[in-house]
N, C-alpha and C positions, 0 to 999 in steps of 0.2 A: 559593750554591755557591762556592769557594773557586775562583781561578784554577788551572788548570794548566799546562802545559809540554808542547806536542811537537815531538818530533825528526824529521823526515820529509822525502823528497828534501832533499837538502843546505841543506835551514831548520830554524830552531829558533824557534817561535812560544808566545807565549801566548795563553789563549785563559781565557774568563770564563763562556762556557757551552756545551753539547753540542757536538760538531760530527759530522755525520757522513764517515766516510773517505770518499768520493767525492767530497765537496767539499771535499777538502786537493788534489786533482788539477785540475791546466791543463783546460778542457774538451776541448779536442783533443787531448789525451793519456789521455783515461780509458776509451777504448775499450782500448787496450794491457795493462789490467790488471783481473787476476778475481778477486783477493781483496788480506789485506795481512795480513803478519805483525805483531801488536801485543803487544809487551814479550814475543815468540816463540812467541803464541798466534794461532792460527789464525783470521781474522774475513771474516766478508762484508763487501761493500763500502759496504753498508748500512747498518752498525753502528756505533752511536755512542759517542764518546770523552768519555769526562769525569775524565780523570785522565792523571797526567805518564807519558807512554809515547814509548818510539822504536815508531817505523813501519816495515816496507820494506813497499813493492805489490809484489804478486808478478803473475807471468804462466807465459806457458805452459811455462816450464821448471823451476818449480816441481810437483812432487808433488804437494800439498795443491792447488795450483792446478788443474793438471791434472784432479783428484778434480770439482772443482767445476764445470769445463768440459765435462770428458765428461758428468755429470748435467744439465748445463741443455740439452745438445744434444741429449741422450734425450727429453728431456721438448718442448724444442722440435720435434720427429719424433713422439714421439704426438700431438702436439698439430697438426701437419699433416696424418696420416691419419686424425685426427678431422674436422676441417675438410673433409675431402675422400673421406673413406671412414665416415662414423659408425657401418656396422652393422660393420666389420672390426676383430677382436680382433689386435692385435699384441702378438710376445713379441719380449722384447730379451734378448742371452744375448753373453758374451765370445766370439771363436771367431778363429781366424788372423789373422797380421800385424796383433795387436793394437787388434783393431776390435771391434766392433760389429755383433753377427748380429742383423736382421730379420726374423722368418718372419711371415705372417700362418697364425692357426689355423681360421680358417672361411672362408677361401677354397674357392670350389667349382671354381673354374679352375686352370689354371698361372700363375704371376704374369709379368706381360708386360713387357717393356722402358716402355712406355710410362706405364704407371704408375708406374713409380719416376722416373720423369721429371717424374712431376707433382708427386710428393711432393718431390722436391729442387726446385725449382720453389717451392712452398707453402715451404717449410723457408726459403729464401731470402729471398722476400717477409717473412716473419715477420722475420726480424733484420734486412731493409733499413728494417722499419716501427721497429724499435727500443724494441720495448713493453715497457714496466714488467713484471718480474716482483715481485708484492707476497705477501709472507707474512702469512698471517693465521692465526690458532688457533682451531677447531671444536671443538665437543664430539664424542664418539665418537656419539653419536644423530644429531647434525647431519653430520657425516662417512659414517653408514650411510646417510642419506638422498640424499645426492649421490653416491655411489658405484650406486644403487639407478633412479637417475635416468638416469646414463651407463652402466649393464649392468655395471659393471665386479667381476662376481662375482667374479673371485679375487681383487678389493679387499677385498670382505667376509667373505669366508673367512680369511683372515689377522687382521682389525681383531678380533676373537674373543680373539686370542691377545694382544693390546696390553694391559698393564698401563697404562698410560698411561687418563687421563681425557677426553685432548682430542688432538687430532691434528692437526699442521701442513701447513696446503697454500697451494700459490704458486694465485695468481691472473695471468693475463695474458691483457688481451684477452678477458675472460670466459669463458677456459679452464680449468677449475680440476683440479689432481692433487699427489698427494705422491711425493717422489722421493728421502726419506729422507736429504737429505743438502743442502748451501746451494746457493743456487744465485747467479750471475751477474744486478747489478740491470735489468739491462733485456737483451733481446735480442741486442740492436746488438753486445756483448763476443763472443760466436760468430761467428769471425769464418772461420777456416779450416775446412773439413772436406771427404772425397772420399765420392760413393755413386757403388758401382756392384753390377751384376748379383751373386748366387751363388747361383743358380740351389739350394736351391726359394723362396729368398729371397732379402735384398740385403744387403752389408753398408758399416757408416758407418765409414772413416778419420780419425783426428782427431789435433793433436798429442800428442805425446810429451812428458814430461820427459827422457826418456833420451836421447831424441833432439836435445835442444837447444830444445825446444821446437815442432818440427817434423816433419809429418807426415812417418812412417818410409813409403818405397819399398814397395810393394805386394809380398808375397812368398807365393805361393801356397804351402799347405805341406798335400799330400793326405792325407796320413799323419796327422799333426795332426787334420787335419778331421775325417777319417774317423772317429778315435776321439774325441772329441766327441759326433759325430752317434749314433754306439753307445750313449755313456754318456746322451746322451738318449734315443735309445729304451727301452734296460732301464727308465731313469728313468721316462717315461711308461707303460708296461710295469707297472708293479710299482705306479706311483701315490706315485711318489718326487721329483717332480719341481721341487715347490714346498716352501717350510714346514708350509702348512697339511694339506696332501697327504701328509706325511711323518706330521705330530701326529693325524690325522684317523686314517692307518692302525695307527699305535701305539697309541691310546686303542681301538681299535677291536678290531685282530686279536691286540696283547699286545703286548709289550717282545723276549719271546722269539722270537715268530716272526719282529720286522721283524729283529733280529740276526743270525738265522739266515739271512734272507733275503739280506741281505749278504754275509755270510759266505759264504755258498755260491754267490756271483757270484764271489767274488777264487777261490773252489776250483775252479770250473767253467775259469775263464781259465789258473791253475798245470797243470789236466789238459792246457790245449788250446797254457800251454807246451812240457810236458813232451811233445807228442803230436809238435809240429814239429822238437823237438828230436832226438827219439826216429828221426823220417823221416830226418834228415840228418845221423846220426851217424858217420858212414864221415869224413866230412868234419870235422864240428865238433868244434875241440882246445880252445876260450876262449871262454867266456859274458862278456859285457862289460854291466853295468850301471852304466846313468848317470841321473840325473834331481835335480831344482832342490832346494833344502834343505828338509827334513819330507816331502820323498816317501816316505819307508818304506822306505829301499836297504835298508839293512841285514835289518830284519828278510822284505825280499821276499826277499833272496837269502837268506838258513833256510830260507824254506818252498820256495822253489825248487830248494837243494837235496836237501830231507828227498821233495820230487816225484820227484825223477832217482832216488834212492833206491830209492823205491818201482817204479821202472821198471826197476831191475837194474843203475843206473849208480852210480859210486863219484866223486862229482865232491869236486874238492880246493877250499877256499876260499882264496884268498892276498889279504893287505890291501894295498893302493895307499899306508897310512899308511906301512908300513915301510919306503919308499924317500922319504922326507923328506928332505932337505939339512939337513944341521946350519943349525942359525939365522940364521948369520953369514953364510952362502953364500946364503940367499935373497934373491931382488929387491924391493926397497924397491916399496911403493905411495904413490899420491898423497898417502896421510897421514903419510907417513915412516914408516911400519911394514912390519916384513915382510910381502909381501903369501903369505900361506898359499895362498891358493886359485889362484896361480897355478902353470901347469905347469910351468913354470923354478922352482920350490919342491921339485921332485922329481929324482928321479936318472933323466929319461928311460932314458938308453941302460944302466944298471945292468939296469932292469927287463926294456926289452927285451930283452936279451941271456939272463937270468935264462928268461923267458918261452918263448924258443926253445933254451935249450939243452933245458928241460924237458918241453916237446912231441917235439924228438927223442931223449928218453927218458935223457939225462944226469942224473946225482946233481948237485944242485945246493945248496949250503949260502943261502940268503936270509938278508936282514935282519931286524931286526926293531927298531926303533924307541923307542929308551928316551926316554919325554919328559921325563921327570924329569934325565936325564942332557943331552937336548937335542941330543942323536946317536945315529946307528945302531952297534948292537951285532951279532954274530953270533947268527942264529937257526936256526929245524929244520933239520935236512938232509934233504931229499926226491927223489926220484924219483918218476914215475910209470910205470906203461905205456901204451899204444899208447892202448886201450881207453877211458881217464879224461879226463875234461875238467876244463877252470879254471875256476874261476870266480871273477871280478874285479869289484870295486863303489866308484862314489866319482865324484867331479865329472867326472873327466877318461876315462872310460871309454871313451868313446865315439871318442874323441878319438884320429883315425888314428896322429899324431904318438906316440902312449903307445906302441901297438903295430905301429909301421910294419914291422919283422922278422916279424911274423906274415902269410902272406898271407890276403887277405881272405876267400876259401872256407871257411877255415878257423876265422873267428869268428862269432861271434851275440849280435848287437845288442839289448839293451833297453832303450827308454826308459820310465823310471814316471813318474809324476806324477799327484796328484789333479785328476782332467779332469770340475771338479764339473758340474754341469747344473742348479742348485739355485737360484731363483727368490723371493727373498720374496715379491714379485708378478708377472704378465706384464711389467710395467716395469722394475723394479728387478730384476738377476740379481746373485747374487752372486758376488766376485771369487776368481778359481782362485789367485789371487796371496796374497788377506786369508786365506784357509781355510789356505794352507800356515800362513801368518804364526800366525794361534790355535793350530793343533799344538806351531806353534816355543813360543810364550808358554807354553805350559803344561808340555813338556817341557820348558825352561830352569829351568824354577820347580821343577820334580821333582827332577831330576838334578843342578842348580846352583846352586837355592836364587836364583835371579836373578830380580830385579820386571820386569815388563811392562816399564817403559821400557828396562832397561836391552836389552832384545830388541827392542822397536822401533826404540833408537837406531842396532841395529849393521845392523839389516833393509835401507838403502840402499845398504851396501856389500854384502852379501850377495845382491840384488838386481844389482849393478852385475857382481859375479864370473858369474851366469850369464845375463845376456847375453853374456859375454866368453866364459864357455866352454861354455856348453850346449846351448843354444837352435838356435844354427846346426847342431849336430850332429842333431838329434832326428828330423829326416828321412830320415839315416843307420838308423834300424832297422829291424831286421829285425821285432820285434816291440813295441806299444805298450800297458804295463801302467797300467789306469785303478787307482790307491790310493784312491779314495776309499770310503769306506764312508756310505752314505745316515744311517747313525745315530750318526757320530761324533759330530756337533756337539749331539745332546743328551745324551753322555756328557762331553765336554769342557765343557760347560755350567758347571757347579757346580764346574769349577776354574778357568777362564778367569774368568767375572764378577768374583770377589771381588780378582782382582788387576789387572785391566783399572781397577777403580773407585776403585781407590784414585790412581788419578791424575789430580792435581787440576786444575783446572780452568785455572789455570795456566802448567801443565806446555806446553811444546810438542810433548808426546806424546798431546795428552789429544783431538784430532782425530780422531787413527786409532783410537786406543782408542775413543770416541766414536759411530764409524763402528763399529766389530766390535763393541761393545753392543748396537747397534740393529737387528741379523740377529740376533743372540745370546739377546736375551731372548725373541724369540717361540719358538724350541724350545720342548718340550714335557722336563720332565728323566725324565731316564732312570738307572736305578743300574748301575755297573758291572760290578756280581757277575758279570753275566752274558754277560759278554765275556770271550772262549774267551782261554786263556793266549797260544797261537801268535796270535793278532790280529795284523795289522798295526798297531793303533790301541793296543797296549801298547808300543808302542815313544815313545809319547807317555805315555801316562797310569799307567806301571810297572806290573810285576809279571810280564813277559814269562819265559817258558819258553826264551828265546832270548836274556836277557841277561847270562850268562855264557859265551858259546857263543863 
């Protein structure tokens, strides 16, 4: 083998044969770090170098890091309720202040403080022991017989759907499971995390990248939850819950009915908007929708107004685009760009003012937004009466500051967002964050003709604007619309793969890509046709009745 060259904490070595990355690290420094960017490809720490690369180790304020942190700690937590609960099935699922929901499924009791005391307790022990996590590769026959061995039926209900010949599981300790994703070489690297009560189950806090690398403040968010716990019940309900559970009821009842059956969930929640809205319309002048990028604003607010419609209301749609700041007047972000998605991007008190002459029934001339020109021009002149409501959609919706002239009786709150529920196994759930992310990917590709990377790369900052303006708002609603549709992701299937894969291995996009593959292939594919033109899910994959509108 030919020497190579690397680049790593402030040395530059040669080296004559393999080395693996955790042995470029001080021992007393290698707990500090969960993976390492190599030549800006994502690696476990286990992985070995035989060629001229720059290195950084990453930690917990890294993303990809993060990724890898939260999965060994999951997997660390089955693996102490195994040890200490073997005949209890636990399911893991994302859920408030960015944790880690716990429920056990065959619990015949209420689950008691003290038992989560044990489990954190065992969880501890385990990374004070510092045990080797080792990857090894099974055949899918050898994989069915150890899943067969541990009960772990919706292990094997999924393996079914694996294209795949052989199937990768960490070993630790003689605990063996797969958690679809790298993991951290021993233990002992999990170093921080909080459990406590939530009551019917527990849940795990752990660092953030957004946060600096540190565990975010515990923030109860009821409203959140609540619709969570909804979109799993319909899910369990319906037999939506999992992959296999979703491909099982599609092969099974049709293509038509699971779509329908979707469909006719977002219809049932537009009646039981239109029902609340309908209650308190003496009062409500401005419908305010907000929610995280690929929620479906836009085409929710069509069908919500073609709802008010249908109830005898005449509701006006006005865009948040048209009050833009010429270019020049926008506030620079950390990458010296204008930063768009902020609220100083807009002509607050323009709107305001606009908003309330219009409720007290003034003609009012609005904007309207030439991007081509790069400033606002004059647009309709409207009036309304007494009778009409607004309706407003866009990041900052929510956001008191937009409509502080308006008083608060007088508005009604929606937040959307896909509030998925959706499980490749009880272990692995999959992320409400990656499912926006695939919508983005494959509408960019539609509409803008833009590769995967180029939509992963911008995903951080995109991310970064709704923590900044979303998030904190979202408990302000009045009402919380779940966008997910149970049968999106085997419609979007067959346009995401082929451009998810084209990124090479290389790439330092080729991780997340990597990661949204490997949920992605077990769908079951599904053909379009038969997704109704109003969809929310054409607002991603074209052809929408609502995009000219």
């Amino acid at each position: 083998m030919d020497h190579f060259t690397l680049n790593y904490l402030g040395k530059v070595e040669t080296f004559a044969k393999r080395v693996r990355l955790l042995d470029l690290i001080d021992k007393e420094q290698q707990k500090n770090y969960i993976c390492a960017s190599v030549n800006n490809v994502t690696r476990s720490l286990d992985y070995e170098v035989y060629y001229d690369a720059n290195i950084n180790f990453l930690d917990t304020r890294d993303y990809e890091a993060i990724k890898i942190y939260e999965t060994s700690l999951r997997y660390i937590a089955a693996m102490a309720i195994k040890n200490l609960y073997p005949n209890l099935n636990v399911r893991f699922s994302y859920n408030i202040s960015r944790s880690i929901f716990c429920q056990f499924l065959n619990l015949e009791t209420r689950l008691e403080p003290r038992m989560v005391r044990s489990i954190e307790q065992e969880m501890r022990r385990i990374i004070a022991a510092d045990y080797p996590l080792c990857r090894k590769i099974v055949s899918n026959a050898e994989a069915l017989k150890i899943y067969r061995d541990n009960n772990y039926d919706d292990k094997i209900d999924i393996l079914q759907y694996r294209p795949e010949k052989t199937v990768h599981l960490y070993e630790c300790n003689g605990y063996l499971n797969y958690m679809y994703e790298f993991m951290v070489p021993s233990t002992g690297h999990i170093k921080d995390f909080i459990i406590r009560m939530y009551p019917p189950g527990f849940i795990i806090q752990y660092p953030r990248s957004e946060c600096d690398g540190k565990i975010p403040q515990f923030e109860d968010a009821p409203r959140f939850g609540k619709s969570l716990k909804q979109s799993y019940n319909w899910a369990r309900k319906v037999r939506a819950d999992s992959i296999a559970s979703i491909n099982h009821y599609v092969n099974k009842e049709g293509i038509i009915d699971f779509i329908n059956l979707c469909e006719s969930n977002h219809n049932n929640m537009l009646a039981e908007l239109g029902r609340k809205i309908t209650e308190d319309i003496d009062s409500i002048r401005l419908i305010c929708i907000a929610g995280p990028s690929s929620s479906g604003k836009t085409t929710f607010a069509n069908r919500l107004r073609c709802e008010l419609l249908s109830l005898g209301l005449e509701p006006i749609r006005i865009s948040i685009d048209d009050y833009y700041l010429p270019k020049s007047d926008i506030p620079v972000g950390e990458d010296g760009e204008p930063d768009l998605e902020s609220l100083e991007a807009l002509d607050v008190d323009l709107f305001n003012q606009n908003m309330l002459d219009l409720i007290q029934g003034e003609e009012v001339q609005l904007p309207r937004f030439d991007f081509k020109l790069g400033k606002r021009v004059p647009g309709r002149v409207l009036q309304i009466r007494e009778d009409q409501i607004i309706i407003i959609e866009g990041i900052h919706a929510l956001n008191e500051q937009l409509t502080n002239l308006i008083p608060k009786h007088q508005k009604f709150k929606i937040y959307i967002a896909p509030q998925a529920q959706i499980n490749i196994d009880n272990h692995n759930p999959i992320s409400l964050t990656e499912l926006r992310l695939l919508r983005r990917i494959v509408r960019d590709k539609k509409f803008r003709n833009a590769s995967a990377e180029e939509t992963i790369q911008m995903w951080p900052s995109v991310r970064k604007g709704e923590f900044r303006w979303i998030y904190h708002c979202q408990e302000d609603a009045d009402y919380v619309f779940n966008s997910l549709l149970s049968y999106e992701v085997c419609v979007m299937k067959k346009y995401a793969l082929p451009v998810l894969q084209k990124i090479d291995k290389d790439s330092p996009y080729y991780m997340m890509a990597s990661r949204l593959i490997k949920f992605l292939k077990y769908f079951v594919d599904m053909d379009d046709s038969y997704v109704p033109c109003n969809s929310l899910l054409r607002e991603f994959i074209g052809e929408s009745c609502f995009q000219d509108v």
